[in-house]
C-alpha angles and dihedrals in degrees: 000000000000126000119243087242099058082047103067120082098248101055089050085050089056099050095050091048093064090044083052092052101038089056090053094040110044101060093043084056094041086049093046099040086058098045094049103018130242095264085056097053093103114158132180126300088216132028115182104197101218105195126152135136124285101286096022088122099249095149093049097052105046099085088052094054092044090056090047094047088045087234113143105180109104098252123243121271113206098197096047088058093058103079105136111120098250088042092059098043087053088056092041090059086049098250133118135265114240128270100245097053084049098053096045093053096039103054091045091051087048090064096062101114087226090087094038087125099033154318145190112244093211105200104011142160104010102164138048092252097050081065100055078053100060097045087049081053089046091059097045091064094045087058093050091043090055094036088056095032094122100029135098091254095058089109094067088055107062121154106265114235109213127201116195101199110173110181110205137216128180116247094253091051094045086055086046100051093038098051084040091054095046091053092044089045088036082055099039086054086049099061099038082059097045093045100024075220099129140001116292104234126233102263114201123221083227087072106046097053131059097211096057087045090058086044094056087049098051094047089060108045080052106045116004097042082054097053098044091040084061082059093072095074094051114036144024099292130196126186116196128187109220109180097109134083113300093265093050089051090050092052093055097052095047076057092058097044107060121143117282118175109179086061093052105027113089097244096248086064092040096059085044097060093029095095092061113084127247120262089234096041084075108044090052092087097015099119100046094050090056084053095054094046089050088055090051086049096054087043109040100019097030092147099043087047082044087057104040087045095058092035081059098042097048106029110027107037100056081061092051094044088062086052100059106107085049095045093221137092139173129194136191123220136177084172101147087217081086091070089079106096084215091055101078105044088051094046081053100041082049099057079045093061094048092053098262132125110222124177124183138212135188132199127167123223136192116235126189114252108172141327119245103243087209103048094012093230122166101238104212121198124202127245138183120219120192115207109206119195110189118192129178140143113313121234105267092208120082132182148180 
């Protein structure tokens, strides 16, 4: 008897989809694996899935996202790997090239040891089934990391981190910017034709007529948002709305793409470094904590914040006044205040307060006091010396 699940339509389409994509998938891996070897299918660390809508500004922020990932290979571009003449006249006519050609193409490109720490999948997956591809390919990995686990070559198996970001545009903006792109580039071919000065660029027919725009639009709200909406549920997703101006756009997806280690860290290294806190764990109240610290000060320790206060006021500051075009100060101090084991933690959280960075060191010397006249032995006293190193922001004006 079958489940109510396995009864509705979608579930049936689904299913079919990852036959669909099993049969495709399983002979292109077994022919891969003999031409190159299993111990030479080495894949990414890291694939960023870089999806969006015609117009959404893929090609202009890839470079950006590479830079922020730390990630210098060129990405691939899915589109630009598939050049074959009946390739190119499916992507004239706005469709979309089949799933089998993608995904050959796509797994041999991904050996080449230039992506070995990473790449930006510019354009996959597009279909449902693409992404029955990619989580095959997941899997995959994951068997060679843990085949190889305690062997020399570990270090070529790592798991892969992926990153689904999908930048959005409304229908009407991604018209707009796609017709936009096809006149500047129209006008761009022009005078290169008209002067020889330049190289004329490739123009597309999707970006000359309004109809194809719309088409390209349209292929992509019905099959590709489907399929990297799916990848919500499976990897790291970020959705980005890119409909701003192209720093907007940058800062959101700055926003999207904070560290996040338990997502890129093999787990053993991960539960190693767990224990230790998060930079940002504990700035988050910092302020409020030193608040409250300050307030203790002025009502359980009122004289000693009275004298740190003054020893600030009249002896350190002067120095770092006369620091103020460098930004950085240090100051030297035997002052016996500093004793106190509270003196320090409040002359720090002071600084603190006023905008400053102070750090402070201590080292004890031993300084000569007096000979004894009858063994003629040096007496040494000790003496702590604090070290006091003062940072903050620089004058931006100079002169002179």
């Amino acid at each position: 008897m079958s489940s109510p699940a396995a009864d509705r339509p979608g579930s049936k389409l689904v299913d079919l989809e990852v036959k669909d994509a099993r049969i495709i998938f399983t002979p292109i891996w077994d022919i891969l694996q003999e031409e190159v070897g299993r111990e030479n299918l080495r894949f990414p660390k890291e694939i960023i899935l870089l999806g969006g809508a015609p117009g959404s500004g893929k090609g202009t922020q890839t470079q950006f996202i590479s830079e922020s990932r730390g990630l210098t290979c060129p990405p691939i571009v899915i589109s630009e790997l598939l050049t074959t003449t009946e390739m190119e006249r499916i992507k004239a006519q706005g469709g979309m090239v089949g799933d089998k050609e993608v995904l050959t193409v796509l797994l041999r490109k991904l050996l080449d040891e230039t992506f070995r720490d990473g790449v930006i999948l510019d354009g996959f997956p597009r279909t449902p089934v693409q992404v029955e591809f990619l989580k095959l390919l997941v899997d995959k990995i994951g068997a060679l990391h843990d085949e190889f686990a305690n062997t020399p070559l570990a270090i070529h198996f790592r798991r892969p981190t992926i990153h689904a970001m999908v930048l959005f545009v409304s229908e009407s903006t991604s018209v707009a910017r796609q017709l936009g792109r096809g006149r500047e580039i129209a006008e761009y071919n022009r005078k290169v034709a008209e002067t020889g000065i330049g190289t004329p660029i490739d123009l597309r027919a999707t970006d000359l007529s309004e109809e194809l725009v719309r088409r390209r639009y349209q292929v992509f709200k019905e099959q590709t948002w489907t399929a990297l909406t799916s990848l919500r549920e499976l990897y790291h997703y970020h959705f980005v709305n890119a409909e701003g101006a192209i720093a907007e756009v940058q800062a959101n997806i700055l926003k999207e793409l904070k560290y996040q280690s338990s997502l890129e860290l093999d787990p053993r290294t991960f539960e190693r470094l767990r224990a230790l806190p998060l930079a940002e764990e504990l700035v988050v109240h910092g302020r409020q904590e030193l608040v409250k610290r300050l307030d203790s000060y002025e009502l359980d320790h009122t004289e000693l914040l009275r004298q740190i206060v003054e020893l600030v006021s009249g002896k350190f500051m002067p120095i770092i006044t006369r620091h103020a075009l460098s930004g950085r100060a240090t100051v030297n101090s035997e002052d016996p205040i500093f004793n106190e084991p509270l003196a320090i933690p409040m002359l720090i959280d002071i600084f603190s307060e006023r905008g400053y960075h102070a750090v402070v060191d201590k080292t004890i010397q031993q300084v000569p006091e007096r000979v004894d006249l009858k063994t003629g032995e040096i007496k040494f006293r000790t003496n702590a010396v604090y070290r006091i190193q003062v940072t903050f922001e620089a004058s931006k004006i100079r002169r002179g």
